[in-house]
KOLKEPA-230468 format. One record per residue: z, y, x of N, C-alpha, C, CB in turn; residue in one letter; residue number from 0. Coordinates in steps of 0.001 Angstrom, whole numbers. Glycine has a CB too. Example, Ala and Ser with C-alpha at 12.3 -4.5 7.8 and 13.67 -1.06 7.14 Angstrom:
! residues 2
<atom n_pz="7800" n_py="-5690" n_px="13190" ca_pz="7800" ca_py="-4500" ca_px="12300" c_pz="7800" c_py="-3300" c_px="13200" cb_pz="9046" cb_py="-4473" cb_px="11308" residuo="A" num="0"/>
<atom n_pz="7080" n_py="-2250" n_px="12850" ca_pz="7140" ca_py="-1060" ca_px="13670" c_pz="7870" c_py="30" c_px="12900" cb_pz="5725" cb_py="-598" cb_px="14084" residuo="S" num="1"/>
! end
This chain:
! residues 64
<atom n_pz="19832" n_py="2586" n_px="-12350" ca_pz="18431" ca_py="2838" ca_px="-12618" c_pz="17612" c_py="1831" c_px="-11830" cb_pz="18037" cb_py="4298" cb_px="-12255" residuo="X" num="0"/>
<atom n_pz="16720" n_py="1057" n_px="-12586" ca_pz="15915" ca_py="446" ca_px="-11836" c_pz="14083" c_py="851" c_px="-11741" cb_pz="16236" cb_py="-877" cb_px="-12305" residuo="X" num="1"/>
<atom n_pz="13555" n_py="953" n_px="-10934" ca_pz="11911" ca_py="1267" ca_px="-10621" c_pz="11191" c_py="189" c_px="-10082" cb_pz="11661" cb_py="2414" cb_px="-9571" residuo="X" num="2"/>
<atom n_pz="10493" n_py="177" n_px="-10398" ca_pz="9405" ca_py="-919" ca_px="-10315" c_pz="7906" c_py="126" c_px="-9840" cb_pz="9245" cb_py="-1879" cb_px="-12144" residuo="X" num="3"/>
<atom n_pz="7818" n_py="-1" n_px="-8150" ca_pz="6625" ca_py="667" ca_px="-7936" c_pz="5712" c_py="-464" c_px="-7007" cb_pz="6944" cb_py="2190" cb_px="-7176" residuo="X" num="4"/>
<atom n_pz="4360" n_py="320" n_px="-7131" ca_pz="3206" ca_py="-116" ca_px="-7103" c_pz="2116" c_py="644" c_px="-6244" cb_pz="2909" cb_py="-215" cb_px="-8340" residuo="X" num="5"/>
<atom n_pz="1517" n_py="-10" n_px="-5519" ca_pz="302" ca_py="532" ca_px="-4535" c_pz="-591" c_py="190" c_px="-3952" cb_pz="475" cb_py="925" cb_px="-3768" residuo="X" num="6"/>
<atom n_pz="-1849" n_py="380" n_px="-3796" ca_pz="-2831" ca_py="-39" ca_px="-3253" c_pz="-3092" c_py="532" c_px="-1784" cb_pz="-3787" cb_py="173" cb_px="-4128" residuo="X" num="7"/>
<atom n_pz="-2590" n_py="1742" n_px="-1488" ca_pz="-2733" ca_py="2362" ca_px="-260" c_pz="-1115" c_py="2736" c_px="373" cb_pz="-3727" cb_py="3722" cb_px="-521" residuo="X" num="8"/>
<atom n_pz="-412" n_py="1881" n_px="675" ca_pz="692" ca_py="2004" ca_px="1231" c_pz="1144" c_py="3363" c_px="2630" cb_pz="734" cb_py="585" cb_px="1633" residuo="X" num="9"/>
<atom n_pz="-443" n_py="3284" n_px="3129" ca_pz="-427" ca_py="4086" ca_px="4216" c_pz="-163" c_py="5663" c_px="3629" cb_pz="-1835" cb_py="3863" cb_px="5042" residuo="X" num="10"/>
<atom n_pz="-381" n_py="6289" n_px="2671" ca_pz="-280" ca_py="7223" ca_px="2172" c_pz="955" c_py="7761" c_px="1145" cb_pz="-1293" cb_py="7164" cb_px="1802" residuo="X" num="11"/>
<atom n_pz="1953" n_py="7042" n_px="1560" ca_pz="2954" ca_py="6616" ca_px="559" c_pz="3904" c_py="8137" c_px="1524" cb_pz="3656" cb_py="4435" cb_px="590" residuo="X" num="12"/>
<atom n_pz="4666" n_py="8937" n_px="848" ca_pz="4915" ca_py="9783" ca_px="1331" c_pz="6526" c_py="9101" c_px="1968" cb_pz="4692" cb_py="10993" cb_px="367" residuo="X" num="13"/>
<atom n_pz="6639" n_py="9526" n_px="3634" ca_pz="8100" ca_py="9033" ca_px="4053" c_pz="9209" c_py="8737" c_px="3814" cb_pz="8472" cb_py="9387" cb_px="4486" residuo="X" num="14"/>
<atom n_pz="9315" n_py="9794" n_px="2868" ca_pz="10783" ca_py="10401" ca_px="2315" c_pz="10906" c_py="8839" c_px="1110" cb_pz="10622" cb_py="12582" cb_px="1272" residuo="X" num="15"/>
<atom n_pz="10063" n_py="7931" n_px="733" ca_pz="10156" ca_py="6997" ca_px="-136" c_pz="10881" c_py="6357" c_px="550" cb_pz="9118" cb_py="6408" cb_px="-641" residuo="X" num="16"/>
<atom n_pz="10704" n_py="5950" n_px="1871" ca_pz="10537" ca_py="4715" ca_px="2860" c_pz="11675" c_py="4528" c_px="3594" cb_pz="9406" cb_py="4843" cb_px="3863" residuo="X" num="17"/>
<atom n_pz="12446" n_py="6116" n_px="3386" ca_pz="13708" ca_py="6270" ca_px="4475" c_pz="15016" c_py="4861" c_px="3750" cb_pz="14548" cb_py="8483" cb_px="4333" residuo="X" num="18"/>
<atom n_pz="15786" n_py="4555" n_px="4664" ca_pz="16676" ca_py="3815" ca_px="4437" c_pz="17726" c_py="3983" c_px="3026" cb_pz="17244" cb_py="3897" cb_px="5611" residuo="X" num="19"/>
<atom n_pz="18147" n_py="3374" n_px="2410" ca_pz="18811" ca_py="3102" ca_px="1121" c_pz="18090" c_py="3603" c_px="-318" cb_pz="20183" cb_py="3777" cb_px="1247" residuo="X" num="20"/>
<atom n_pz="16582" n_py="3939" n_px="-111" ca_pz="16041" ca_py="4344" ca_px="-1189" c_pz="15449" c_py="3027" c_px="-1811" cb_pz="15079" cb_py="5461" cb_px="-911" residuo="X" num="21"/>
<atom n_pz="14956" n_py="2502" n_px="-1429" ca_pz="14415" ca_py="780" ca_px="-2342" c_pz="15511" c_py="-282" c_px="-1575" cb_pz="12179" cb_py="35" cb_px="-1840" residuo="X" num="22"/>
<atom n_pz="15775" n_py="-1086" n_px="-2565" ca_pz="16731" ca_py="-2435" ca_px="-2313" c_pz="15322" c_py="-3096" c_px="-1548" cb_pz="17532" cb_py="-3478" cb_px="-4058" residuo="X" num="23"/>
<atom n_pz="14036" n_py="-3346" n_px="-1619" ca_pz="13189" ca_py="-4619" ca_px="-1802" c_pz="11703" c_py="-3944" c_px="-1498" cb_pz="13359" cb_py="-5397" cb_px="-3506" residuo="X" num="24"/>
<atom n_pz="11337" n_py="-4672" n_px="-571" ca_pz="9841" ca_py="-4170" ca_px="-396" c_pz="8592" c_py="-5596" c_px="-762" cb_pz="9704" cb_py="-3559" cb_px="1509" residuo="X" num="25"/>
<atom n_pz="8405" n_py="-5707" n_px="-1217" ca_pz="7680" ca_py="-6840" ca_px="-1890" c_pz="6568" c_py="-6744" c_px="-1404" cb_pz="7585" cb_py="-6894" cb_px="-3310" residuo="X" num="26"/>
<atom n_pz="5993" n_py="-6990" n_px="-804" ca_pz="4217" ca_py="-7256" ca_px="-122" c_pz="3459" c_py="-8651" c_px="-718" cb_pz="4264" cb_py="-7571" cb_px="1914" residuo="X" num="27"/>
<atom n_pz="1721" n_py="-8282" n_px="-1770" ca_pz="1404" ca_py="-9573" ca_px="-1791" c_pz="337" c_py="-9347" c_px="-757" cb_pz="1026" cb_py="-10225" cb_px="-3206" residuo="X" num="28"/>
<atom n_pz="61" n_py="-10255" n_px="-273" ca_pz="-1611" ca_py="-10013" ca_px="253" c_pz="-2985" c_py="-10236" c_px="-643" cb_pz="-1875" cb_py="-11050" cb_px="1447" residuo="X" num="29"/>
<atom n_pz="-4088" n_py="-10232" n_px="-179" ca_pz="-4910" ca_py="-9833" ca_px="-545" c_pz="-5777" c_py="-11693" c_px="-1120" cb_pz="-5440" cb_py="-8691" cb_px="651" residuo="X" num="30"/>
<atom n_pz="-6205" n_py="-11554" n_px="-1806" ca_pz="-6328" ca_py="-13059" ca_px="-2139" c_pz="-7224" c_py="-13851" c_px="-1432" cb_pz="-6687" cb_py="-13262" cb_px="-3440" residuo="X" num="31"/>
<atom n_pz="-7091" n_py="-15003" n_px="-760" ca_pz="-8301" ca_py="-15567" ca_px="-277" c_pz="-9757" c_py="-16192" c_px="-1034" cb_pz="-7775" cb_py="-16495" cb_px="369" residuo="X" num="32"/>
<atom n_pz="-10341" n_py="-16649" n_px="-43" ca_pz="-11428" ca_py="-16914" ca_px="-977" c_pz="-11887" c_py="-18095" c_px="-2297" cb_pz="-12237" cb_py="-17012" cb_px="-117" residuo="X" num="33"/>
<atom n_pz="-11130" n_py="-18748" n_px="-1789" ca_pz="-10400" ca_py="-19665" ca_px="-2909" c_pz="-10002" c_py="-18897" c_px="-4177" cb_pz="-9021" cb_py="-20320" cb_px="-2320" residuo="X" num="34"/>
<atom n_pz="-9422" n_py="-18236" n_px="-4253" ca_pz="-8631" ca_py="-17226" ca_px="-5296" c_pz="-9165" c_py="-15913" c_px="-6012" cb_pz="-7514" cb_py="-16708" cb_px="-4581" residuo="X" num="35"/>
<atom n_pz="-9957" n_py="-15956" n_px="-5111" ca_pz="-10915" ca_py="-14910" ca_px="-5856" c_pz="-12247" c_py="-15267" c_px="-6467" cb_pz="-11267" cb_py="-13886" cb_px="-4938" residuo="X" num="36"/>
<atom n_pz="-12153" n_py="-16738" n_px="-6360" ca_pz="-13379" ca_py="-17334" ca_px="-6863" c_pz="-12958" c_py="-17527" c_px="-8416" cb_pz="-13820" cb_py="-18801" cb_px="-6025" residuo="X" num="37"/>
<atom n_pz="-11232" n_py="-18039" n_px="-8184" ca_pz="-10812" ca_py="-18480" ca_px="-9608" c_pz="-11040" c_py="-17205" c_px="-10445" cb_pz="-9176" cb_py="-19025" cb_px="-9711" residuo="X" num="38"/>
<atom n_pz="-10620" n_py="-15836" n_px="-9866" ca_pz="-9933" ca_py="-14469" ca_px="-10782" c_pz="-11489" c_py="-14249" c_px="-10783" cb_pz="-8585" cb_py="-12981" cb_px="-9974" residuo="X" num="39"/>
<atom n_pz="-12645" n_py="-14731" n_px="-10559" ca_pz="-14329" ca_py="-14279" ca_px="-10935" c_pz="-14157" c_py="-14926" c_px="-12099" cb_pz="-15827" cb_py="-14853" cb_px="-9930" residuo="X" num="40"/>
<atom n_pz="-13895" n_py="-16354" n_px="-12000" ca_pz="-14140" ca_py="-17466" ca_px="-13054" c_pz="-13679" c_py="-16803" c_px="-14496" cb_pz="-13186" cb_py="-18946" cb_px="-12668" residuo="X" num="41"/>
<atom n_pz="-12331" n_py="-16710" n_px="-14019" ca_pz="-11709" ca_py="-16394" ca_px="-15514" c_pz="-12101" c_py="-14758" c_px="-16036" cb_pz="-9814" cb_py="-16567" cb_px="-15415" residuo="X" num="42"/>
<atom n_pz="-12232" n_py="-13685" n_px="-15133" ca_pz="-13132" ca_py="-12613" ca_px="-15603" c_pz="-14140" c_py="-12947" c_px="-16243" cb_pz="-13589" cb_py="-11883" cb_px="-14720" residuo="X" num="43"/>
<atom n_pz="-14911" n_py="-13701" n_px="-15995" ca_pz="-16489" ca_py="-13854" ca_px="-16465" c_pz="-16453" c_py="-14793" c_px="-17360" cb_pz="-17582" cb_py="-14267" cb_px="-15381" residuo="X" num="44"/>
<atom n_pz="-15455" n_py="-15529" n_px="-18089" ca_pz="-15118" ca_py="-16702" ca_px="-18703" c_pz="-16303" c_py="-15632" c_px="-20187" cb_pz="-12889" cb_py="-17231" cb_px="-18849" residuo="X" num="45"/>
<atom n_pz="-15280" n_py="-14207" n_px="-20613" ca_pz="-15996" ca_py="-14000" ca_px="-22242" c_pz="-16813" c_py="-13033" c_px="-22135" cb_pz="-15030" cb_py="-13585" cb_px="-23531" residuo="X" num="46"/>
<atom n_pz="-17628" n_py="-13005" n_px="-21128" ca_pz="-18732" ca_py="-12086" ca_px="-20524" c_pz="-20088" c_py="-13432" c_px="-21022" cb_pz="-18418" cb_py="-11633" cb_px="-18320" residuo="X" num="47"/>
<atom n_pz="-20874" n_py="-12730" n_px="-21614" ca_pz="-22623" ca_py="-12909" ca_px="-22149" c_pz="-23354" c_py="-13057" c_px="-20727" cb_pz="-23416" cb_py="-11254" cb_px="-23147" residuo="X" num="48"/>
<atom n_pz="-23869" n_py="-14239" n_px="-20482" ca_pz="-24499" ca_py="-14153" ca_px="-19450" c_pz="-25750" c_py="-14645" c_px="-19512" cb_pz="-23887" cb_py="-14613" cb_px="-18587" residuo="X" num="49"/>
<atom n_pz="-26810" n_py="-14296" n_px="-18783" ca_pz="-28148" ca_py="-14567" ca_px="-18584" c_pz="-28204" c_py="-15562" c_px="-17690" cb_pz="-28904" cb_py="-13493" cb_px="-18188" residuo="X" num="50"/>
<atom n_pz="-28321" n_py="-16838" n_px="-17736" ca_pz="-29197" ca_py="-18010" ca_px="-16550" c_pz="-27592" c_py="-18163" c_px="-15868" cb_pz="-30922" cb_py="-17136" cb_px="-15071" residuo="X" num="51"/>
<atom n_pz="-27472" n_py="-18543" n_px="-14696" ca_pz="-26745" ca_py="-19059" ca_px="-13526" c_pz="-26270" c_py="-18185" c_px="-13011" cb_pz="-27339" cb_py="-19719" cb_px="-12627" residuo="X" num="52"/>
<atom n_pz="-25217" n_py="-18228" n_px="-12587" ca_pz="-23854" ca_py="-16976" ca_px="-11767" c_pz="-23641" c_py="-17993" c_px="-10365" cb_pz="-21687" cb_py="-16727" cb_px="-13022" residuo="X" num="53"/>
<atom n_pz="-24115" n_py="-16851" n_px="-9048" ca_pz="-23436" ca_py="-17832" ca_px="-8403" c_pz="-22197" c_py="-17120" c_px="-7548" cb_pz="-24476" cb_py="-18647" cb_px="-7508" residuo="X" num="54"/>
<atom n_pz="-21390" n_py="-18116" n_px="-8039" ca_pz="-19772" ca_py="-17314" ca_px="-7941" c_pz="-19614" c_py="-17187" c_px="-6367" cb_pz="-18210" cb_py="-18403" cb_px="-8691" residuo="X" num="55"/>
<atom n_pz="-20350" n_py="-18165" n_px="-5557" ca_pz="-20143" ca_py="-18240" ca_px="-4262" c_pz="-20481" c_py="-17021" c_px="-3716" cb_pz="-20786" cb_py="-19261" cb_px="-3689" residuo="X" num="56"/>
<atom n_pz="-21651" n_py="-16939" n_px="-3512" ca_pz="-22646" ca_py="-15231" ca_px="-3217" c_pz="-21594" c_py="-14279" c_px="-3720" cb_pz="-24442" cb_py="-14887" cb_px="-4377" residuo="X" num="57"/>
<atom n_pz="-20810" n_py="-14125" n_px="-4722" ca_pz="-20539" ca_py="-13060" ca_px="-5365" c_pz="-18789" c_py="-12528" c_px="-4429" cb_pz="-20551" cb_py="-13546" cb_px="-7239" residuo="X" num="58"/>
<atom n_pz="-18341" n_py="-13569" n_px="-4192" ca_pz="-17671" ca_py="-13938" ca_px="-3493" c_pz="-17410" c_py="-13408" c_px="-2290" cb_pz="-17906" cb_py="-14797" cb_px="-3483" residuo="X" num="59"/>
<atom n_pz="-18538" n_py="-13942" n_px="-1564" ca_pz="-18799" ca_py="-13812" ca_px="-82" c_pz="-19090" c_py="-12385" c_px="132" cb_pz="-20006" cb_py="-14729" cb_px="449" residuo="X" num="60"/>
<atom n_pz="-19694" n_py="-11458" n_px="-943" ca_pz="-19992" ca_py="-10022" ca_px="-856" c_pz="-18267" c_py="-9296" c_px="-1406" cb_pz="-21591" cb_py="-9606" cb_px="-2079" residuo="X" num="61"/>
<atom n_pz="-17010" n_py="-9513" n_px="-1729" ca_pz="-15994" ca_py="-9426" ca_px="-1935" c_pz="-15105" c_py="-8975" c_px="-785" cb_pz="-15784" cb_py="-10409" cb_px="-2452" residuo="X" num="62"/>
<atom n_pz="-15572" n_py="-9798" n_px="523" ca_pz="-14502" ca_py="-10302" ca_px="1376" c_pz="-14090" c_py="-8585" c_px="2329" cb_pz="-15251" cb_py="-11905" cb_px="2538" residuo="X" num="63"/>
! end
């Protein structure tokens, strides 16, 4: 059997997951820098209707 799990709040992850021989693999990504979250604005907003000027920077900087 294979599982493929997923989480945003790891801290709440109940123990009994965590104990030894239950996952082969703990995979951690981090959180994207600001570089990278400028791109994942870009391409969100790529087929979004927009009014005037976006500034991705500002939008960004309120992200972090």
């Amino acid at each position: 059997v294979k599982m493929i799990m997923a989480t945003n709040r790891p801290d709440v992850l109940d123990p009994a997951l965590l104990r030894p021989g239950r996952l082969d693999r703990k995979i951690e990504i981090p959180l994207p820098n600001e570089q990278a979250r400028m791109e994942i604005l870009k391409i969100h907003a790529a087929g979004i209707a927009k009014h005037g000027e976006i500034d991705y920077e500002a939008v960004v900087k309120l992200a972090e």
